[in-house]
N, CA, C and O atoms as a CHARMM CRD file, in Angstrom:
* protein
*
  352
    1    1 UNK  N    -16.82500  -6.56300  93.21900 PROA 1      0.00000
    2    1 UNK  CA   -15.37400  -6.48900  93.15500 PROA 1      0.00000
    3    1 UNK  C    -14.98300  -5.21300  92.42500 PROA 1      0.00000
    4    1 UNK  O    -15.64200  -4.77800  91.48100 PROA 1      0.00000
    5    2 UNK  N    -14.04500  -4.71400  92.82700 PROA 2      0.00000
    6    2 UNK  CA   -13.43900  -3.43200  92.53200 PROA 2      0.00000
    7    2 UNK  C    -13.23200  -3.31600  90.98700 PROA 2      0.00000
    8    2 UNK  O    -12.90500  -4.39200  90.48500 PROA 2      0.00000
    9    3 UNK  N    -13.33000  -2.39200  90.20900 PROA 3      0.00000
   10    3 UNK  CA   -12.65200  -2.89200  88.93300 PROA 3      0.00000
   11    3 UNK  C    -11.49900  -3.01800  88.51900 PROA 3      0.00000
   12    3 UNK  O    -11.37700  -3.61600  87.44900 PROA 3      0.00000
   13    4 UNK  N    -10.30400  -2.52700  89.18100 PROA 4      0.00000
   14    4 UNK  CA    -9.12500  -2.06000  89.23500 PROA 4      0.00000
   15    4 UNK  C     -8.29200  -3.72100  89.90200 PROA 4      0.00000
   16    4 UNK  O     -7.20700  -4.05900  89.42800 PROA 4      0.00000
   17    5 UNK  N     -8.81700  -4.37400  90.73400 PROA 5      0.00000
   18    5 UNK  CA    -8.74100  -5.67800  91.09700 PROA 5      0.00000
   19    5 UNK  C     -8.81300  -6.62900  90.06500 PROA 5      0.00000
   20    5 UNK  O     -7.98600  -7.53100  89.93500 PROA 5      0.00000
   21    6 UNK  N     -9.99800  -6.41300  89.16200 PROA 6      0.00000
   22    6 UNK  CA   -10.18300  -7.62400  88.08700 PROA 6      0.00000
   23    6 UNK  C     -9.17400  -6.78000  87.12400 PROA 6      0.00000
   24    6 UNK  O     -9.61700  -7.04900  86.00700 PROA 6      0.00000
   25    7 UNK  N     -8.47800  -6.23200  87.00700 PROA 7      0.00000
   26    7 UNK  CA    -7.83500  -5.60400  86.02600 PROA 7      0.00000
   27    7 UNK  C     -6.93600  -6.23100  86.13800 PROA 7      0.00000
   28    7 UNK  O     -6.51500  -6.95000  85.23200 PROA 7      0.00000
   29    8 UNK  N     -6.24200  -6.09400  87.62100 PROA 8      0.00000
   30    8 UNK  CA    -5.11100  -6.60800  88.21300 PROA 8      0.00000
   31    8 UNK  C     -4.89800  -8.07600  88.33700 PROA 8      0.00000
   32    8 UNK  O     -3.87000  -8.61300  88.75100 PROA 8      0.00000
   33    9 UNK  N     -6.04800  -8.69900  87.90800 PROA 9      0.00000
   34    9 UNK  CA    -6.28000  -9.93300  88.01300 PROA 9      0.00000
   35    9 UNK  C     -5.75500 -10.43900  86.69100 PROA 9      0.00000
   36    9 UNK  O     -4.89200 -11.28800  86.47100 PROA 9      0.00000
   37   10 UNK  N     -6.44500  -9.75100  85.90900 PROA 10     0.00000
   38   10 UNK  CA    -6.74500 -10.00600  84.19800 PROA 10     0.00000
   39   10 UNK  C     -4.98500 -10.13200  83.84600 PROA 10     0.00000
   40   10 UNK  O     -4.40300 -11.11000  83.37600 PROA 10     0.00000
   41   11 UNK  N     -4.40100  -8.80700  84.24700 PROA 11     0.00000
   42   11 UNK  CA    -2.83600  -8.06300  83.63400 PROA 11     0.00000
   43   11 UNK  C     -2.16400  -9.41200  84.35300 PROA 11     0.00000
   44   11 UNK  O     -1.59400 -10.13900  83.53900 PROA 11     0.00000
   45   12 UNK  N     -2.12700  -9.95200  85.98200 PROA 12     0.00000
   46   12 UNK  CA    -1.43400 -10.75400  86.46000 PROA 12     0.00000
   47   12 UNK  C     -2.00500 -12.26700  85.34000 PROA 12     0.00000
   48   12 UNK  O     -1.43600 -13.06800  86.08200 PROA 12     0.00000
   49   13 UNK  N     -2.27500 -12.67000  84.86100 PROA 13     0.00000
   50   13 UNK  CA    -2.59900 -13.75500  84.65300 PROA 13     0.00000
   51   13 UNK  C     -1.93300 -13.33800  83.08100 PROA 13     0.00000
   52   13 UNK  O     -1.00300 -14.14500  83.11200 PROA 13     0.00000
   53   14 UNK  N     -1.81000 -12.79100  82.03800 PROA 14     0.00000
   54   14 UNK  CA    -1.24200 -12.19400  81.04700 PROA 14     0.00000
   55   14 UNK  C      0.03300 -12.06500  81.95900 PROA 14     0.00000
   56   14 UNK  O      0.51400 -13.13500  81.58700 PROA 14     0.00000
   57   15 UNK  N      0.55500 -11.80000  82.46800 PROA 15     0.00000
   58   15 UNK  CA     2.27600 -11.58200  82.45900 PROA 15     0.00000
   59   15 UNK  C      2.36800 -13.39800  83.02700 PROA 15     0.00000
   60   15 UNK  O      3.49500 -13.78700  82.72400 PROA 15     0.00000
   61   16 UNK  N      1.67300 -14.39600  83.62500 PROA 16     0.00000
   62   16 UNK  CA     1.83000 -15.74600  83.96100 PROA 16     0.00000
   63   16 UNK  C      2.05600 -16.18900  82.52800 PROA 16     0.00000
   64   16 UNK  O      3.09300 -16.79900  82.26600 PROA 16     0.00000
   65   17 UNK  N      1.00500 -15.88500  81.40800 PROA 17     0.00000
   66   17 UNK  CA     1.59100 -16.79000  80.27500 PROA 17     0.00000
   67   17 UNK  C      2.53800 -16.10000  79.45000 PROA 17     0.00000
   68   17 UNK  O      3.04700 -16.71000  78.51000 PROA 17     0.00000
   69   18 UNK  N      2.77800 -15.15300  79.63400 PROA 18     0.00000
   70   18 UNK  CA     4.35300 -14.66900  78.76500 PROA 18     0.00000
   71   18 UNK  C      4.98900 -14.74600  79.42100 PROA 18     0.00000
   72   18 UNK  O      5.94800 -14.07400  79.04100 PROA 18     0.00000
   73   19 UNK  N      5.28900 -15.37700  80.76800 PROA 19     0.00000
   74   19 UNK  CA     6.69000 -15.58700  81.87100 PROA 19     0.00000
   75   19 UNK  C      6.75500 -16.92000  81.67400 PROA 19     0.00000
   76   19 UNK  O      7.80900 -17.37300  82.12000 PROA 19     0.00000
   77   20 UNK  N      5.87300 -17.93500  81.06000 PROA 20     0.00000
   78   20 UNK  CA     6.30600 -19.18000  81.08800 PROA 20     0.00000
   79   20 UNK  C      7.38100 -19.28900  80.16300 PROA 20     0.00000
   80   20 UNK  O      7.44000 -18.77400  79.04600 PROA 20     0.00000
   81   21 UNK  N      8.28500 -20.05700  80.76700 PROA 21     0.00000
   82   21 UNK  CA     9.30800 -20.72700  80.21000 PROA 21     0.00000
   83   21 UNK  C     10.60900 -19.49900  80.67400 PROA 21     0.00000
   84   21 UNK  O     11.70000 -19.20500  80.18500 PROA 21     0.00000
   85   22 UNK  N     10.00100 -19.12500  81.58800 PROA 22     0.00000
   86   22 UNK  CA    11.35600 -17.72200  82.42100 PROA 22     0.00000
   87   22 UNK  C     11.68100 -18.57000  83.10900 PROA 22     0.00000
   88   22 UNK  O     12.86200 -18.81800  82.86600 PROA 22     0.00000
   89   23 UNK  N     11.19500 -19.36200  84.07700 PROA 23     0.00000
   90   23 UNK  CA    11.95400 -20.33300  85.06800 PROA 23     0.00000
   91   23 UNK  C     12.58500 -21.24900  84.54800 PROA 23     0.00000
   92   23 UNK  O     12.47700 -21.79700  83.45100 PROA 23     0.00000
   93   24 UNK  N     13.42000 -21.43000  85.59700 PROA 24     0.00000
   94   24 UNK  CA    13.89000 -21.54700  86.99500 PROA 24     0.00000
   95   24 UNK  C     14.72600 -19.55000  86.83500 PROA 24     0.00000
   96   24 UNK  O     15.23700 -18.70500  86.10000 PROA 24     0.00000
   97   25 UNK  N     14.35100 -19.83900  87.93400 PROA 25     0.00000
   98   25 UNK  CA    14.94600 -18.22300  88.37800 PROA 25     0.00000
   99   25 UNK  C     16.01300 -18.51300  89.42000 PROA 25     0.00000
  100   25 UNK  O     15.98800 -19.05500  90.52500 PROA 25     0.00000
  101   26 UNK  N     17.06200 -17.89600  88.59100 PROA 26     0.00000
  102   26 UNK  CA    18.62900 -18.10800  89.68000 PROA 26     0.00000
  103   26 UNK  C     18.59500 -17.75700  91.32700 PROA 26     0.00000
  104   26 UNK  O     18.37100 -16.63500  91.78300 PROA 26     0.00000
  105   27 UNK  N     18.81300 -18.73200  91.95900 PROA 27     0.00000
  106   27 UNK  CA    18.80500 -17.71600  93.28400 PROA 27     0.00000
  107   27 UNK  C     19.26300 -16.79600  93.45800 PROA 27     0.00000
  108   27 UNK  O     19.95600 -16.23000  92.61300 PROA 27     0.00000
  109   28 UNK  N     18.94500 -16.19000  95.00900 PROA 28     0.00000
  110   28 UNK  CA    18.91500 -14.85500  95.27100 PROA 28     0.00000
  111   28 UNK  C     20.58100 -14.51500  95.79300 PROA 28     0.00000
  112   28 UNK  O     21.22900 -15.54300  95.98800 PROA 28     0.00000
  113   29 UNK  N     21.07900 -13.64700  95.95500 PROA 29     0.00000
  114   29 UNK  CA    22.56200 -13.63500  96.67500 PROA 29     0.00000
  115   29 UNK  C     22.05200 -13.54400  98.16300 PROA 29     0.00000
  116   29 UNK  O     20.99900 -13.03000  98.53900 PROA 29     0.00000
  117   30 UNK  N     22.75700 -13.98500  98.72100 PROA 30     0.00000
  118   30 UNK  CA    23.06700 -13.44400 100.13400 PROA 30     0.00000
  119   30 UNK  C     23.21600 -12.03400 100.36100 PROA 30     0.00000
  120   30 UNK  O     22.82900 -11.40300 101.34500 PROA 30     0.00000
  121   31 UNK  N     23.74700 -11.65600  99.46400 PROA 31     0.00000
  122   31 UNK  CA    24.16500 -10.20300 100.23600 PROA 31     0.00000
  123   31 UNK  C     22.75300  -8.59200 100.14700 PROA 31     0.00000
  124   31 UNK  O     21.86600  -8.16300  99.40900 PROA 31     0.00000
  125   32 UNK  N     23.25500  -8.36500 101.11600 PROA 32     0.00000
  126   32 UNK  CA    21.99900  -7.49900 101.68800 PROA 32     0.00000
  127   32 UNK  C     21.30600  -6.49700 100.09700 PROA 32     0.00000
  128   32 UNK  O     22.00400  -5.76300  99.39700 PROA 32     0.00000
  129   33 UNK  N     19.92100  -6.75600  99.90100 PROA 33     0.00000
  130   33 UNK  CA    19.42000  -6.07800  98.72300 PROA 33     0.00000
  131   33 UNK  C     19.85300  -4.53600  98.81000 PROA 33     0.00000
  132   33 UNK  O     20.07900  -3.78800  99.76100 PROA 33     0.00000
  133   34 UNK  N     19.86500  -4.44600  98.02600 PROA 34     0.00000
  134   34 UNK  CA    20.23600  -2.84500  97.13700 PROA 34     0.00000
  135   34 UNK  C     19.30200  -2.17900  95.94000 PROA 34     0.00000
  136   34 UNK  O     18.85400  -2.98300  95.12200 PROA 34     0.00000
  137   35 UNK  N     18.96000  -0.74600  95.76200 PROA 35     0.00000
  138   35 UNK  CA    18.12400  -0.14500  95.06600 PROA 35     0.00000
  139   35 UNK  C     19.50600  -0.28700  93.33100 PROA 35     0.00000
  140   35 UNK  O     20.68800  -0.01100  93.53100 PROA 35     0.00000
  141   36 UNK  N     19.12500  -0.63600  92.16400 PROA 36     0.00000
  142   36 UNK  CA    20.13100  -0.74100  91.69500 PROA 36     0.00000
  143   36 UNK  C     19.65300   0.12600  90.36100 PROA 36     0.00000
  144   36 UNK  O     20.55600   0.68700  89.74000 PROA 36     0.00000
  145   37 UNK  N     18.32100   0.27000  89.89100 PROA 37     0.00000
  146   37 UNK  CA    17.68400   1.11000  89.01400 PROA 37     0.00000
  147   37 UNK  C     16.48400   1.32800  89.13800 PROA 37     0.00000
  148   37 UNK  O     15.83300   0.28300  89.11800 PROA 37     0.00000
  149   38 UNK  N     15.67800   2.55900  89.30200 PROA 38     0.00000
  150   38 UNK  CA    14.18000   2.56500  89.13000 PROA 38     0.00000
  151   38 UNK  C     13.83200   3.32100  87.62100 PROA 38     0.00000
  152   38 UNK  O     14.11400   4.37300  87.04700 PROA 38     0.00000
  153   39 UNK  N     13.11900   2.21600  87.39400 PROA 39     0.00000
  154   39 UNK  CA    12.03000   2.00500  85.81700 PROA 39     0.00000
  155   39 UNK  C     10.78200   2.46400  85.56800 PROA 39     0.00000
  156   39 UNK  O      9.68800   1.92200  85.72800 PROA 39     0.00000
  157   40 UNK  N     11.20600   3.96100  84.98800 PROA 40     0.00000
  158   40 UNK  CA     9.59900   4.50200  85.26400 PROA 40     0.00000
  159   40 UNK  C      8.94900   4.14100  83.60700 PROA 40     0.00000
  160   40 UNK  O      9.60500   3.91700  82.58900 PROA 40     0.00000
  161   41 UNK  N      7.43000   4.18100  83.77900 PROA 41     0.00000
  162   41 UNK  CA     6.88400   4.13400  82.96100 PROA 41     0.00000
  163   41 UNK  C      5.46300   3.55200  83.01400 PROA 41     0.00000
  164   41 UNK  O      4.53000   3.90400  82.29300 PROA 41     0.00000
  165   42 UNK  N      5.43500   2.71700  83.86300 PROA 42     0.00000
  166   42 UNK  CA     4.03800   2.38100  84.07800 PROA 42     0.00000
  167   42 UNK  C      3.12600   3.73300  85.31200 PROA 42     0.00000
  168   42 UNK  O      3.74200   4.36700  86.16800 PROA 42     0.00000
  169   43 UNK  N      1.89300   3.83700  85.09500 PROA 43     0.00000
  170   43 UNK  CA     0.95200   5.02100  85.75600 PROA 43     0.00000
  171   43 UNK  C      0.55000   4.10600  87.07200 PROA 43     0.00000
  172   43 UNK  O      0.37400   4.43300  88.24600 PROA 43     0.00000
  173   44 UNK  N      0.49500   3.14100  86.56700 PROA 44     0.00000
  174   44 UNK  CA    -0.41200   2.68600  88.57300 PROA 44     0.00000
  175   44 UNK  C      1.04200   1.73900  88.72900 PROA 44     0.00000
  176   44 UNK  O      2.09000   1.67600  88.08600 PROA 44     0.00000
  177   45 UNK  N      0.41200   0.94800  90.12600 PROA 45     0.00000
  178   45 UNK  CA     1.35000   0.23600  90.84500 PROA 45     0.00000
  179   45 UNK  C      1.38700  -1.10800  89.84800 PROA 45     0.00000
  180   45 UNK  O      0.48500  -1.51300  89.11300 PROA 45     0.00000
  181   46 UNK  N      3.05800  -1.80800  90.11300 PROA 46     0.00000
  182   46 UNK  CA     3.46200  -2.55200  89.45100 PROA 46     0.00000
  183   46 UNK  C      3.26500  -3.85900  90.46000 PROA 46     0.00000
  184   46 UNK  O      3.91900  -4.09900  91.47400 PROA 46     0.00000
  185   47 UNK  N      1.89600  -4.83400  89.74700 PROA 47     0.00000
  186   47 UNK  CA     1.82200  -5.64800  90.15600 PROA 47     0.00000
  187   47 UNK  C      2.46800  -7.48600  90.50000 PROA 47     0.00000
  188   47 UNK  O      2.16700  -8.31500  91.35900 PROA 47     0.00000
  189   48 UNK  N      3.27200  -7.49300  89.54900 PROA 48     0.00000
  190   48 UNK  CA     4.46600  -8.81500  88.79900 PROA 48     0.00000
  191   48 UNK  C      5.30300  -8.44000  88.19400 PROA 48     0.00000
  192   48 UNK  O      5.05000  -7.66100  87.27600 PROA 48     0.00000
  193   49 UNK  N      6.65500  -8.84200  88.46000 PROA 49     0.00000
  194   49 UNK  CA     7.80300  -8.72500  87.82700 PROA 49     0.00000
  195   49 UNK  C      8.28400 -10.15700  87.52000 PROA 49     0.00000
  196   49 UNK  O      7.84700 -11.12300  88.14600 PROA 49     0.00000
  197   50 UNK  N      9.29900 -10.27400  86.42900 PROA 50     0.00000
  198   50 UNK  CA    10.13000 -11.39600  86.21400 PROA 50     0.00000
  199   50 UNK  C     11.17800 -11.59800  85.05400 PROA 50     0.00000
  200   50 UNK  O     10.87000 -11.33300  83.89200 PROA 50     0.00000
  201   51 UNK  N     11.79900 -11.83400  85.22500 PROA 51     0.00000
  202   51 UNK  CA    13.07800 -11.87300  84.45300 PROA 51     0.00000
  203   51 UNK  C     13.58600 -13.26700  83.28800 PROA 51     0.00000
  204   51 UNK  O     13.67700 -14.46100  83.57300 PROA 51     0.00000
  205   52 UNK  N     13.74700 -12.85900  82.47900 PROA 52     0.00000
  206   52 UNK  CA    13.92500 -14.38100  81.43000 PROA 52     0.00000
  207   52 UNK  C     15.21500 -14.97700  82.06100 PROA 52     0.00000
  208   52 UNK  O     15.73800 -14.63000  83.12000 PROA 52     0.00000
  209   53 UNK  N     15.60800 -15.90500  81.23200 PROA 53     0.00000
  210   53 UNK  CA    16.51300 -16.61900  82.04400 PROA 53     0.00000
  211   53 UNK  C     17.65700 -16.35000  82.17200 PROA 53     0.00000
  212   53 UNK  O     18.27000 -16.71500  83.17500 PROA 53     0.00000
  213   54 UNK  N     18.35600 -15.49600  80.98600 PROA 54     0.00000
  214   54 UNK  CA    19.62400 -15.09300  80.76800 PROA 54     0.00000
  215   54 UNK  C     19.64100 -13.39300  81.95900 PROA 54     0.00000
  216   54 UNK  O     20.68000 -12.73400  82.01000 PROA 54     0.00000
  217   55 UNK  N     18.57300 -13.02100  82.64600 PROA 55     0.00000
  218   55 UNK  CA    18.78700 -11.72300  83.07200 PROA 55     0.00000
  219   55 UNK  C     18.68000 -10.85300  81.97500 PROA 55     0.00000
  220   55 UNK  O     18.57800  -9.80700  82.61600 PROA 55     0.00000
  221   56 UNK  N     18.63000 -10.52800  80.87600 PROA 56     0.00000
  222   56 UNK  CA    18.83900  -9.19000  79.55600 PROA 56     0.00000
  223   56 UNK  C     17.90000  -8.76000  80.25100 PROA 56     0.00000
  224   56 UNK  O     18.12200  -7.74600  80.91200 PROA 56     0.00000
  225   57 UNK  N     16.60600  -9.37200  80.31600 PROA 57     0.00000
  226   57 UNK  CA    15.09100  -8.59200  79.80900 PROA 57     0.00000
  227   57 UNK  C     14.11500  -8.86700  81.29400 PROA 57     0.00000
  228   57 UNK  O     14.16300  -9.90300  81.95700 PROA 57     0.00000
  229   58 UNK  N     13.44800  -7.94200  81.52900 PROA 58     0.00000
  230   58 UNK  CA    12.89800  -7.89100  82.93000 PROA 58     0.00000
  231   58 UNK  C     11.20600  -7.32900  82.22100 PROA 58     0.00000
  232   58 UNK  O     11.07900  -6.40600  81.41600 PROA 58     0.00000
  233   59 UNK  N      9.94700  -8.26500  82.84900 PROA 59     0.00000
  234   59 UNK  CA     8.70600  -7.86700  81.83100 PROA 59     0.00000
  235   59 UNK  C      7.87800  -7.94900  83.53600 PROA 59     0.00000
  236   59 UNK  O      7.94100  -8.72800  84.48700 PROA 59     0.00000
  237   60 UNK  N      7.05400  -6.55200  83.19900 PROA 60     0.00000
  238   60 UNK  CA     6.75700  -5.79400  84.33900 PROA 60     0.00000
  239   60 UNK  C      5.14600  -5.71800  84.02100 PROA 60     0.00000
  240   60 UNK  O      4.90000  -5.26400  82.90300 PROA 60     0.00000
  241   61 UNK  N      3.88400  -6.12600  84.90200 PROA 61     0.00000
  242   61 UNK  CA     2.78200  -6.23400  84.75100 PROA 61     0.00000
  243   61 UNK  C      1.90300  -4.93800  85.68800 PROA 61     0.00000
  244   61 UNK  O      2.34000  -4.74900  86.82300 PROA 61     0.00000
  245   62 UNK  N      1.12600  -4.37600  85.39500 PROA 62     0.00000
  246   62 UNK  CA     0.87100  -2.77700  86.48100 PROA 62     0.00000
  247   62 UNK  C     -0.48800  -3.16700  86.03100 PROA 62     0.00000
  248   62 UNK  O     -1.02800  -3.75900  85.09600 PROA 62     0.00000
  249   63 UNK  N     -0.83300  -2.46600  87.30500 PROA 63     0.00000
  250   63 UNK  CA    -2.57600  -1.99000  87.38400 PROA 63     0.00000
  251   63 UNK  C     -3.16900  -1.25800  86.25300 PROA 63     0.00000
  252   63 UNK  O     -4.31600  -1.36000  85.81800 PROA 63     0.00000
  253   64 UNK  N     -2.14900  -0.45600  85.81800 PROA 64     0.00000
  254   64 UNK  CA    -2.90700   0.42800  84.58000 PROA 64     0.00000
  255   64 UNK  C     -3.14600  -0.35800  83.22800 PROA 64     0.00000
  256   64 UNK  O     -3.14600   0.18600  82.12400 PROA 64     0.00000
  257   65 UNK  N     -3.32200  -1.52000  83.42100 PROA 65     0.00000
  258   65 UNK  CA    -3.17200  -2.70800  82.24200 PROA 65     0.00000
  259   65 UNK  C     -2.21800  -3.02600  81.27000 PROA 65     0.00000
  260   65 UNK  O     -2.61900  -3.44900  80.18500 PROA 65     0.00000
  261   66 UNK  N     -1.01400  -2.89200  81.48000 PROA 66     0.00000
  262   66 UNK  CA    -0.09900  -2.54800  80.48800 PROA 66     0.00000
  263   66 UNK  C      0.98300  -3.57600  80.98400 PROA 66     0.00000
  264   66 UNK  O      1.22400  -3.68000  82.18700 PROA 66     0.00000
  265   67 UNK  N      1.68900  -4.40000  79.95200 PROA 67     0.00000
  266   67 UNK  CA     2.75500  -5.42900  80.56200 PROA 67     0.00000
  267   67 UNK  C      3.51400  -4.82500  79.23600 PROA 67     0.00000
  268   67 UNK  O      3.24200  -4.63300  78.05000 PROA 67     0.00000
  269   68 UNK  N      5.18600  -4.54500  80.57500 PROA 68     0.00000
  270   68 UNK  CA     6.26800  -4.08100  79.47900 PROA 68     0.00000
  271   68 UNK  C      7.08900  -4.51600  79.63900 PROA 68     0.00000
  272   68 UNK  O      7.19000  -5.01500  80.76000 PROA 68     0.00000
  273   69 UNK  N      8.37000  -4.67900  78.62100 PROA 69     0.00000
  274   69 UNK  CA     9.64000  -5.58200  78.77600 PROA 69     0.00000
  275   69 UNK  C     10.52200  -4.33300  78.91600 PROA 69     0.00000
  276   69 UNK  O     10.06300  -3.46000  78.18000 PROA 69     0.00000
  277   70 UNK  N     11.35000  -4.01200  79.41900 PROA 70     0.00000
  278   70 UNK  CA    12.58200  -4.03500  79.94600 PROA 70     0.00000
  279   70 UNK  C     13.70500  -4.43900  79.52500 PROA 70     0.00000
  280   70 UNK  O     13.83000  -5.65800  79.40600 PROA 70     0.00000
  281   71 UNK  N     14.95700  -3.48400  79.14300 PROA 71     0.00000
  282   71 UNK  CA    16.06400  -3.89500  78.12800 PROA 71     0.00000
  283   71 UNK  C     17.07800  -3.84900  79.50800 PROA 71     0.00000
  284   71 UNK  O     17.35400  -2.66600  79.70900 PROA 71     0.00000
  285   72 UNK  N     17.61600  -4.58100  80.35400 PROA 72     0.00000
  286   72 UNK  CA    18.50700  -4.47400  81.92300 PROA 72     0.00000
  287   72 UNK  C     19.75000  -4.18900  81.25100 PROA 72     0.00000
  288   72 UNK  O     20.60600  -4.03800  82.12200 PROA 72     0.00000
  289   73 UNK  N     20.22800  -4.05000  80.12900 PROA 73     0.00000
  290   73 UNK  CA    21.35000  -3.80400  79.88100 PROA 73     0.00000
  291   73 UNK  C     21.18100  -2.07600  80.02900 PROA 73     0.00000
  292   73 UNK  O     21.74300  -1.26700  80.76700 PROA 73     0.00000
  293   74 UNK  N     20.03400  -1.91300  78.86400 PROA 74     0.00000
  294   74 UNK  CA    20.25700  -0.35900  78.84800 PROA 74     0.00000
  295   74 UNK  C     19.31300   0.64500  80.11400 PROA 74     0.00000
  296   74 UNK  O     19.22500   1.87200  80.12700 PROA 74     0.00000
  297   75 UNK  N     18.73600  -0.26400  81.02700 PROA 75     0.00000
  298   75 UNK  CA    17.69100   0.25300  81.60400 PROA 75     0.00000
  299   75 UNK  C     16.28600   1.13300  81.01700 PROA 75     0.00000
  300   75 UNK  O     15.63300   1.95500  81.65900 PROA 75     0.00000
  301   76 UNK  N     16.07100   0.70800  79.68400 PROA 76     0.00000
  302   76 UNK  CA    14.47900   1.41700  79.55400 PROA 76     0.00000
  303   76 UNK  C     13.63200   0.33800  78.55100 PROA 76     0.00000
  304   76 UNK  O     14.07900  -0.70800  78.08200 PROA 76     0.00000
  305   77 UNK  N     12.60300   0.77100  78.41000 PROA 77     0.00000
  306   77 UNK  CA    11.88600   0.21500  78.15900 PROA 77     0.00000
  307   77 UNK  C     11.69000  -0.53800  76.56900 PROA 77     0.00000
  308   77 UNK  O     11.23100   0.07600  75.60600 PROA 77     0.00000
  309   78 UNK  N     12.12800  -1.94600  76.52700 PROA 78     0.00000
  310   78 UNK  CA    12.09200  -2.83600  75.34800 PROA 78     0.00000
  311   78 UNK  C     11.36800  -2.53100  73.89500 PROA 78     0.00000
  312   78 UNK  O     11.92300  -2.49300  72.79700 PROA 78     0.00000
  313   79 UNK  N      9.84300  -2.30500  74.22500 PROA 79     0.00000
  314   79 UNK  CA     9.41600  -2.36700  73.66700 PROA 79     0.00000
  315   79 UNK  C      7.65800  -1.84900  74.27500 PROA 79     0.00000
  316   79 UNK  O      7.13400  -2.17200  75.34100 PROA 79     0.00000
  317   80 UNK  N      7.15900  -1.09400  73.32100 PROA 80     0.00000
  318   80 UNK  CA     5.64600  -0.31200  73.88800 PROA 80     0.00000
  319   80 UNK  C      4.74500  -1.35400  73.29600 PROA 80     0.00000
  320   80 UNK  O      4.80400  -1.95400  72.22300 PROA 80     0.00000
  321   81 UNK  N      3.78300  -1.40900  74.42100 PROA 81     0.00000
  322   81 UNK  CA     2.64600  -2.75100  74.44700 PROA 81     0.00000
  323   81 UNK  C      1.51400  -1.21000  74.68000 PROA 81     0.00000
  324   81 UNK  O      1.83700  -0.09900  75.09800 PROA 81     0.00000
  325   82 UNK  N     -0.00100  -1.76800  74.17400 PROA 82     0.00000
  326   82 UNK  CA    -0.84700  -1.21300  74.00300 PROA 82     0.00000
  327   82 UNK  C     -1.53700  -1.71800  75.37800 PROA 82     0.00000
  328   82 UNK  O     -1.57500  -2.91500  75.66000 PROA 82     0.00000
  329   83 UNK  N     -2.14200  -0.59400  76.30600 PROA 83     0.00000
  330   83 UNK  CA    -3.16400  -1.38300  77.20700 PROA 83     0.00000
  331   83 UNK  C     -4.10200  -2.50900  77.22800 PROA 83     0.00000
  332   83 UNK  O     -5.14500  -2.39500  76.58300 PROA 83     0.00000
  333   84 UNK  N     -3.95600  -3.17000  77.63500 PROA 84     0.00000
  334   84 UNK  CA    -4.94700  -4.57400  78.05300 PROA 84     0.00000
  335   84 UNK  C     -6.21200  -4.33700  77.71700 PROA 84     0.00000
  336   84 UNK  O     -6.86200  -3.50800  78.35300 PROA 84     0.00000
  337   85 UNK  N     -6.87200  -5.18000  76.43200 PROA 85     0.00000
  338   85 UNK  CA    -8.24700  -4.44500  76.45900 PROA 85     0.00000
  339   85 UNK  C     -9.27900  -5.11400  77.44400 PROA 85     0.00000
  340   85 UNK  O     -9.01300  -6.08300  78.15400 PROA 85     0.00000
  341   86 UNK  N    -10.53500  -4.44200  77.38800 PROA 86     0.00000
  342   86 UNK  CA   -11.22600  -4.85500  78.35500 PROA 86     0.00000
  343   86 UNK  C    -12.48000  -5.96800  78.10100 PROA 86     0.00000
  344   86 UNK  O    -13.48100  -5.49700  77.56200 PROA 86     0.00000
  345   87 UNK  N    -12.49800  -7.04800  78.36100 PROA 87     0.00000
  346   87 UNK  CA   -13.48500  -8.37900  78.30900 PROA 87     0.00000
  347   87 UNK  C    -15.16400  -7.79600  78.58900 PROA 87     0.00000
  348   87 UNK  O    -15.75700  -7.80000  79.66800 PROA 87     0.00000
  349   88 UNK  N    -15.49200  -7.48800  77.73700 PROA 88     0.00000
  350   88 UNK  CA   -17.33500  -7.26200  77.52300 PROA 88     0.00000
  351   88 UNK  C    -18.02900  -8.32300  77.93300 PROA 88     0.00000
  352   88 UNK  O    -19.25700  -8.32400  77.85500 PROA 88     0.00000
């Protein structure tokens, strides 16, 4: 297996237990999606997204091992998390 896969594995399963207790997630609108901000900061592709319940805070999980929160009021980044270390 790739290593970049178990990474992606590792980071997705870390953003599952800091998203618990985000649901129920409001439905979606009807009306046709729209680009409304792009959030740079992560280096590889962003594998999980999810939003707490009130909408403020949006926590974003990427290949490059790194899960970050998201301030949606101000659009940048909450707070700096240290890369995911790696399981020996």
């Amino acid at each position: 297996m790739k290593p970049n896969v178990e990474r992606g594995r590792r980071v997705a399963a870390w953003l599952g237990v800091v998203c618990l207790g985000l649901l129920p997630v409001s439905s979606l609108s009807a009306q046709e999606p729209k680009l409304r901000a792009t959030l740079k900061g992560h280096t590889d592709a962003v594998v999980a997204v999810a939003f707490s319940p009130d909408s403020k805070t949006l926590a974003s999980a990427s290949y490059d091992g790194t899960l970050k929160l998201w301030n949606m009021t101000t659009r940048i980044e909450a707070t700096r998390r240290q890369p995911c270390s790696e399981s020996r």
